[in-house]
C-alpha positions in Angstrom: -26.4 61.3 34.0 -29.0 64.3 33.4 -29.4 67.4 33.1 -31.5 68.3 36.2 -31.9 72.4 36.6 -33.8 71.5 39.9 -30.5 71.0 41.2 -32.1 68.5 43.1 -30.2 65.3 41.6 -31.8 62.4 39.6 -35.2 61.9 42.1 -37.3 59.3 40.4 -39.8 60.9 38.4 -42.3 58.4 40.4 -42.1 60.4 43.5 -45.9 62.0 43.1 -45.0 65.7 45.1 -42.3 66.9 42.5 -44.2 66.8 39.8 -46.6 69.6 42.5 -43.6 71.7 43.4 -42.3 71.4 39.6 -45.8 72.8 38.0 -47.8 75.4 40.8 -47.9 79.0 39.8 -45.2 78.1 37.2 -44.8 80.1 34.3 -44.7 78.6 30.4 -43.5 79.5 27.0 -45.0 78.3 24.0 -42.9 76.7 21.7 -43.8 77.4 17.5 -41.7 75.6 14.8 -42.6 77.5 11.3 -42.5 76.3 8.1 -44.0 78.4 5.0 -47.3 78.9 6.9 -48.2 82.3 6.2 -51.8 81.0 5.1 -52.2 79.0 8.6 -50.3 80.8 11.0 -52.3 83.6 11.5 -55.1 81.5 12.9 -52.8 79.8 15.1 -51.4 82.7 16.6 -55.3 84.3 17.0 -55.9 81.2 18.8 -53.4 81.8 21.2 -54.9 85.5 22.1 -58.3 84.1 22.7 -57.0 81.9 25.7 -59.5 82.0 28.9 -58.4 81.7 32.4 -59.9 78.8 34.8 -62.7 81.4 35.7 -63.5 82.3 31.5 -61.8 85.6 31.6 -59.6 86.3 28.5 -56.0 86.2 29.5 -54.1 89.6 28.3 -52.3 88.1 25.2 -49.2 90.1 26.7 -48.7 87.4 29.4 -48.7 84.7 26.5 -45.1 84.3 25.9 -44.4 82.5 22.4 -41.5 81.4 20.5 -41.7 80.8 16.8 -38.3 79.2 15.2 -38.9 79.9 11.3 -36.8 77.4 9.2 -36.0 77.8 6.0 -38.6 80.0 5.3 -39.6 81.0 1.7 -42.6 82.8 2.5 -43.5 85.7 4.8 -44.3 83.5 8.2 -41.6 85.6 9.8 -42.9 89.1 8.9 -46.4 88.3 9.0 -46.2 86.8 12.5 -43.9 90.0 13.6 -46.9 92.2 12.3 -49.3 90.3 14.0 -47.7 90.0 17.1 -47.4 93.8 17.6 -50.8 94.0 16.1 -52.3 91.3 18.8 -49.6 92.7 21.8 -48.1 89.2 21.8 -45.2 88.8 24.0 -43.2 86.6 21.0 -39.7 85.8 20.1 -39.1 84.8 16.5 -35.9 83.5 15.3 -35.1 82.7 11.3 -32.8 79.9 10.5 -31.3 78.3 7.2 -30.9 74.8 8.1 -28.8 72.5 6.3 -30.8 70.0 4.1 -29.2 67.0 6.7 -31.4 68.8 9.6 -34.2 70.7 7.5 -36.8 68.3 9.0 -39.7 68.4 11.6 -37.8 67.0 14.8 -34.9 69.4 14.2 -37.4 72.7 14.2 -39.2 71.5 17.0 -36.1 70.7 19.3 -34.6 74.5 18.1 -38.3 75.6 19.6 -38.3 74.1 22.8 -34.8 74.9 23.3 -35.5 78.4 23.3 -38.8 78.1 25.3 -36.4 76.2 27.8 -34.0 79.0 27.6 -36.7 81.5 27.9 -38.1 80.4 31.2 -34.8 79.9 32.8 -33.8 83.3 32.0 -37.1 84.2 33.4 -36.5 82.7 36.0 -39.1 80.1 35.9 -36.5 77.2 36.2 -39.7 75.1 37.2 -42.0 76.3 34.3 -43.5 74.9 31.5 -42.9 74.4 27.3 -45.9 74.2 25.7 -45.7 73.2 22.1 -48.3 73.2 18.8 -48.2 73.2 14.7 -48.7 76.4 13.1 -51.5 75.0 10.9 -52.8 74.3 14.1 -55.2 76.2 16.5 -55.2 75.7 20.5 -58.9 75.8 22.0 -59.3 78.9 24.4 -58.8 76.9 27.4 -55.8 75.1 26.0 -53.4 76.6 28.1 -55.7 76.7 31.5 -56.2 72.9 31.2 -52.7 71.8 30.2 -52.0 74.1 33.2 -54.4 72.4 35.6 -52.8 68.9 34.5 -49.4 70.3 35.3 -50.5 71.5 39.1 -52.1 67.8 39.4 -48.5 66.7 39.0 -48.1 65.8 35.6 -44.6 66.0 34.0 -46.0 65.5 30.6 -49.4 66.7 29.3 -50.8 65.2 25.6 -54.0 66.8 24.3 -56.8 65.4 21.8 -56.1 66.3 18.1 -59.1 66.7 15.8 -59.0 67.7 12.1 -60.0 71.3 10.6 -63.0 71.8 7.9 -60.4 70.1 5.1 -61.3 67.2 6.2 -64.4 67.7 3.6 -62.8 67.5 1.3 -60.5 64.0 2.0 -62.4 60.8 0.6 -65.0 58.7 1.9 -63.5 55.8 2.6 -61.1 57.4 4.9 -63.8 59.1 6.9 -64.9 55.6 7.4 -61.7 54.3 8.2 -61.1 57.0 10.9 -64.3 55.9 12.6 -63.4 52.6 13.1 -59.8 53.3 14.3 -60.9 55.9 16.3 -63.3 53.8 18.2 -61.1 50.3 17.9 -58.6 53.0 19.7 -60.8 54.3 22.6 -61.4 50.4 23.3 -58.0 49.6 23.5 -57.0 52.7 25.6 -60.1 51.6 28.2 -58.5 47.8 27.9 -55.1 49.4 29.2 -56.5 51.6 32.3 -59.0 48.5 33.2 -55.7 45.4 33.2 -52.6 48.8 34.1 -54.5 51.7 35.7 -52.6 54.7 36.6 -53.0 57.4 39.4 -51.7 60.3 37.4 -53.4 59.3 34.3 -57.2 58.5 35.7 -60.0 57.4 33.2 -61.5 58.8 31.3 -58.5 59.7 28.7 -57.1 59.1 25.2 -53.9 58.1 24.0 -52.9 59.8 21.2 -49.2 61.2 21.0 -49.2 64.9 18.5 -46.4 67.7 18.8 -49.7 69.3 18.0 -50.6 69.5 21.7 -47.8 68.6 24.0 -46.8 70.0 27.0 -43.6 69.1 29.3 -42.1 70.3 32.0 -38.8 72.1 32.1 -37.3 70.0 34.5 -38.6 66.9 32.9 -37.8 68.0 29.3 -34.0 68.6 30.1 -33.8 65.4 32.4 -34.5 63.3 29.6 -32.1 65.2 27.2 -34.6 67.4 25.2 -36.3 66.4 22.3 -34.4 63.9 20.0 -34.3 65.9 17.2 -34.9 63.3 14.6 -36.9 63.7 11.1 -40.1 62.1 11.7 -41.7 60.8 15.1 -40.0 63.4 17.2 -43.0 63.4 19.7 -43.5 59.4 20.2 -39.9 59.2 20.6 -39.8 62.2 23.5 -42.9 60.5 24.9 -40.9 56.8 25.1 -38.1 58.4 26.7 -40.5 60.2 29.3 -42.3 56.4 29.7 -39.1 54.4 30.6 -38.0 57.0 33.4 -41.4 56.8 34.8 -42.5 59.9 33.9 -46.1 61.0 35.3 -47.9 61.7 31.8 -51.3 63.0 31.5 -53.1 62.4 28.1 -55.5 64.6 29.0 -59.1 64.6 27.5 -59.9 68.2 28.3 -56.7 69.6 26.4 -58.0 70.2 22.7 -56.1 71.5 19.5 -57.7 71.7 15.9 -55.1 71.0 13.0 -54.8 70.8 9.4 -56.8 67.8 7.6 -54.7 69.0 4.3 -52.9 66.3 2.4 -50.2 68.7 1.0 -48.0 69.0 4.3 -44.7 70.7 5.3 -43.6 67.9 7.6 -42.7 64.9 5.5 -44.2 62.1 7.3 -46.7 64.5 9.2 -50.3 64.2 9.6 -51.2 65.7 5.8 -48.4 62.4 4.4 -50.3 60.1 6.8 -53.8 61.3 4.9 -52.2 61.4 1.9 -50.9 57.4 1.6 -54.4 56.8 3.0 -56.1 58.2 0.9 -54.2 56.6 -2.1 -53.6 53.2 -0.4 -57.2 52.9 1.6 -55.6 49.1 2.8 -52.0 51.1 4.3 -51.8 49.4 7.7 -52.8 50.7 10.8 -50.5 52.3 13.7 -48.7 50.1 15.6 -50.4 50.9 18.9 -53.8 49.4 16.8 -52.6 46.0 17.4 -55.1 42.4 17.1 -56.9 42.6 20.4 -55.4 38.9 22.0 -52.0 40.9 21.6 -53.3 44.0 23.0 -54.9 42.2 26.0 -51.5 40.3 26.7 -49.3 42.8 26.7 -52.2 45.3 28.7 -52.3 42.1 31.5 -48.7 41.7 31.6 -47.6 45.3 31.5 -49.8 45.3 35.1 -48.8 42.5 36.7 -45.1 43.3 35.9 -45.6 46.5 37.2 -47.0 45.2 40.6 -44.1 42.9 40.8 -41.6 45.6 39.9 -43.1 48.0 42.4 -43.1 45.0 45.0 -39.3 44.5 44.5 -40.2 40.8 43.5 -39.0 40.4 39.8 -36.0 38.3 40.6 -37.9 36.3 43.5 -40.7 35.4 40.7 -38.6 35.1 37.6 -41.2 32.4 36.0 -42.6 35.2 34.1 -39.5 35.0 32.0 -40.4 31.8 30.9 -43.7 32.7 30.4 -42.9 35.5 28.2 -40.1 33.5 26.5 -37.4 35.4 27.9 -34.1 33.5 28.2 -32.6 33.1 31.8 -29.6 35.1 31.0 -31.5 38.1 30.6 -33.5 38.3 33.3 -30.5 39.5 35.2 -30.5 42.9 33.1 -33.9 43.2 33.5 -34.3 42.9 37.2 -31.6 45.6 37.6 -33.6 48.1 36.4 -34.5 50.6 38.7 -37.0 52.3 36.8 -40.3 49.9 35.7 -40.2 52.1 32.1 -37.1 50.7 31.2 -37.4 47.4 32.5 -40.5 46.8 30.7 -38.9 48.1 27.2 -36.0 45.5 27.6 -39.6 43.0 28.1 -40.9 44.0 25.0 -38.0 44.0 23.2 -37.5 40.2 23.9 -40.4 38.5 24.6 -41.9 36.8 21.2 -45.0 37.3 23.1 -45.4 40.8 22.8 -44.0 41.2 19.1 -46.0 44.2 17.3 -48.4 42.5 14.9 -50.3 45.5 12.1 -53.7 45.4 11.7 -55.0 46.4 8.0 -58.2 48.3 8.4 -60.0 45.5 6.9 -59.8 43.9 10.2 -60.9 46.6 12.5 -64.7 45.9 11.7 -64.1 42.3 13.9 -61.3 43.2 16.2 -63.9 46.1 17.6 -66.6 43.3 18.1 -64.2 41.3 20.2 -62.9 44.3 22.3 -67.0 45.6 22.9 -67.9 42.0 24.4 -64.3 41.9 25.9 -64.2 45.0 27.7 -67.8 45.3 28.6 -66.9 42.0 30.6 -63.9 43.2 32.4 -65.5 46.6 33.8 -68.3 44.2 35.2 -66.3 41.7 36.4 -63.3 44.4 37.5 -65.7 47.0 39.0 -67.3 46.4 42.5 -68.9 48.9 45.2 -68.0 52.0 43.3 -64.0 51.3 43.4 -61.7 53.2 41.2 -59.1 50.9 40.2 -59.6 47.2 39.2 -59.5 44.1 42.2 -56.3 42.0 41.6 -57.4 38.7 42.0 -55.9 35.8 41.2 -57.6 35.0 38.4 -55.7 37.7 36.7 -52.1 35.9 37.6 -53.5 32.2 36.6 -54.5 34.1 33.1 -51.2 35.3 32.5 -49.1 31.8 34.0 -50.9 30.2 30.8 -49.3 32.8 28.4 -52.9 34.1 28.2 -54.3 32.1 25.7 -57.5 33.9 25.7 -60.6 34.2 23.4 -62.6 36.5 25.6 -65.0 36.8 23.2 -66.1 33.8 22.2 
């Protein structure tokens, strides 16, 4: 069914010491899609010869091995980046490409990248190494690679990084400075809301959850199990990400991985970060991401996401089918459900058809009294969640009575 170069068969990605033997001492290749960035890619590529070991010591830009697919190019990205690179002694491949207009699109260079960085380490040898991936308008911190690294030898199969915006930002408009603010705080509360009702070993609090190409990291063995990168034209990330999720994929979003990118509104990526500014900042009331969602929704699915998962992992779905009810999920597909061997895909085929858990947009209006709800709300459960110093919330059975009333909540009222 997959592509496994481990030659080990389809182990369950669960299984905590694989993701160990996968990532120690393993090698990694950084994977570059390029498009007409002869303005931005030379700070990217400097960024990536200032890298700092684990003890601060400047890593020999020689041992950085990159690959930079240039696509449809109309610029000098390819020549300047050869110049550099023999300027800087970076240890890069660079491959030109005229795609046809039907796969001249951000998913398609990426996947072309990371195809080549997976080719690369096998032929290296490092059939257990790692692709790293960022923007060329984007530049890696200096201990970019040494954290997604560290996250890697902690077992992680799949390592996202925090993305903040360059000094352009200046120059984007007020109101959507504001707006940030408030998403970016209605987002840590939601993200702290998920770890406190689902906590996970591999992904331990404190961390974000935001999904960018910009900083992503996966390992080899993981990226070809899945079946690479879809190469579709916009979301190419979330959608690798998903695939990760339903096979129970150990995935770190890791708050000590940082990049910086482009806060320009004149992108190369059609649907990229600089579009996403750009409708902002014409359409200040453009709805918010889907993960921003009203927080009764957010709670619900957050509560039932972790109770399902204890029931999954307890092999007790089909002997406590009433949550189907309870999530509105006809009897005849509880069957399907139930099969599932992997809790990621299960809990997709929940989503999917429980009315329950139907995406609802927020419009940034609305973020000013959703965040006053999830303060009180989420200030109560780490007090009432938290006892004697433990790590992971008490499941008691307060939580279950909660959800066998379809969680009908106004926690903070």
């Amino acid at each position: 069914m997959f592509d496994d170069p481990s030659g080990a068969g389809a182990a369950p990605f669960a299984s905590p010491s694989a993701g160990l033997v996968s990532a120690r001492r393993a090698g990694f290749v950084v994977a570059i899609p390029v498009k007409d960035e002869e303005e931005r890619l030379p700070a990217c590529l400097r960024a990536l010869t200032h890298q700092r070991d684990p003890s601060g010591r400047q890593i020999p830009p020689a041992l950085i091995s990159i690959v930079l697919f240039a696509n449809n190019c109309a610029d000098r990205s390819a020549s300047l980046a050869r110049a550099l690179a023999e300027r800087w002694s970076l240890t890069i491949r660079i491959v030109e490409a005229s795609l046809p207009a039907s796969s001249a699109h951000a998913g398609h260079a990426r996947r072309a990248a990371m195809d080549l960085a997976e080719g690369w380490l096998e032929e290296k040898g490092e059939r257990h190494g790692v692709i790293l991936t960022t923007d060329a308008d984007s530049q890696v911190a200096p201990n970019w690679i040494t954290e997604n690294m560290r996250a890697f030898e902690s077992g992680a199969d799949a390592v996202l990084g925090c993305v903040n915006l360059d000094d352009e930002r200046k120059h984007l408009p007020r109101a959507l400075h504001w707006r940030g603010k408030l998403e970016d705080a209605y987002e840590g509360l939601l993200t702290e809301l998920s770890w406190l009702l689902d906590p996970l070993e591999h992904n331990p609090w404190p961390h974000h959850a935001t999904i960018s190409a910009a900083s992503l990291g996966i390992t080899r063995v993981a990226y070809c199990r899945v079946g690479r990168l879809p190469p579709i034209p916009l979301g190419e990330d979330k959608a690798l990400i998903a695939l990760l999720s339903r096979e129970d994929a150990r995935i770190r979003y890791c708050p000590t991985v940082h990049v910086t990118t482009s806060g320009r509104i004149n992108g190369r990526a059609p649907g990229g970060v600089a579009d996403t500014l750009r409708i902002r900042s014409t359409d200040p009331e453009a709805p918010c991401d889907e993960a921003l969602e009203p927080f009764g929704t957010a709670f619900t699915r957050a509560l039932w996401r972790g109770r399902f998962r204890r029931l999954h992992g307890a092999g007790r779905l089909a002997l406590e089918s009433e949550w189907a009810a309870e999530l509105g999920i006809a009897a005849r597909q509880v069957n399907e459900i139930t099969k599932e061997a992997a809790f990621g895909y299960a809990w997709r085929l929940v989503e999917d058809r429980s009315p329950l858990l139907a995406r609802q947009l927020l419009r940034p209006a609305e973020l000013p009294e959703q965040i006053s709800i999830a303060r009180r709300s989420v200030a109560r459960l780490r007090r009432s969640r938290f006892k004697r110093g433990t790590t992971r919330p008490d499941e008691t059975e307060n939580i279950d009575a909660t959800a066998r009333r379809g969680i009908s909540i106004q926690l903070a009222q």
